[in-house]
C-alpha positions, -999 to +999 in steps of 0.1 A: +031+072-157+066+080-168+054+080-203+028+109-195+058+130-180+078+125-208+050+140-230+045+170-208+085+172-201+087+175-248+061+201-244+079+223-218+110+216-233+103+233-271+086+261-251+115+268-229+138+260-263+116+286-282+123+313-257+157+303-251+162+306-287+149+345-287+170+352-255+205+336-260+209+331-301+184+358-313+200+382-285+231+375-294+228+386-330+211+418-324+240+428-302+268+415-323+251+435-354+242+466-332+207+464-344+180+485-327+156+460-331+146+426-345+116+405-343+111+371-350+085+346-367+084+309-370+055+310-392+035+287-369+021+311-345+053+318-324+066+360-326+098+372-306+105+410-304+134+428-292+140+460-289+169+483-273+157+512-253+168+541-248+185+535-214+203+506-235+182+478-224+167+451-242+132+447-242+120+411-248+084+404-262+077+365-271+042+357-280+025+322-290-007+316-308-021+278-299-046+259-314-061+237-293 
């Protein structure tokens, strides 16, 4: 049983690690370079998009394409 939870705990983990990833790091560049916007492809189905509005928000868009 614990074996199974690991498995599912891996799987949560690179998703929350994926959008952690566009939030903190990715985030974090844009600001420190004052971009307007950046967007973000792993190549493997994952897409991050962020974009500053016009109030001076951020506007976080992270998509996922899954085969299964």
């Amino acid at each position: 049983m614990a074996e199974n939870i690991l498995v599912e705990t891996d799987a949560h983990e690179k998703k929350l690690s994926w959008e952690g990833f566009i939030k903190q790091d990715v985030l974090n560049f844009m600001m420190e370079h004052n971009l307007q916007a950046i967007t973000v492809d792993d190549g493997a189905g994952k897409k991050g998009v962020i974009k500053r509005t016009s109030k001076g928000d951020f506007s976080v868009q992270i998509t996922s394409n899954e085969i299964l």
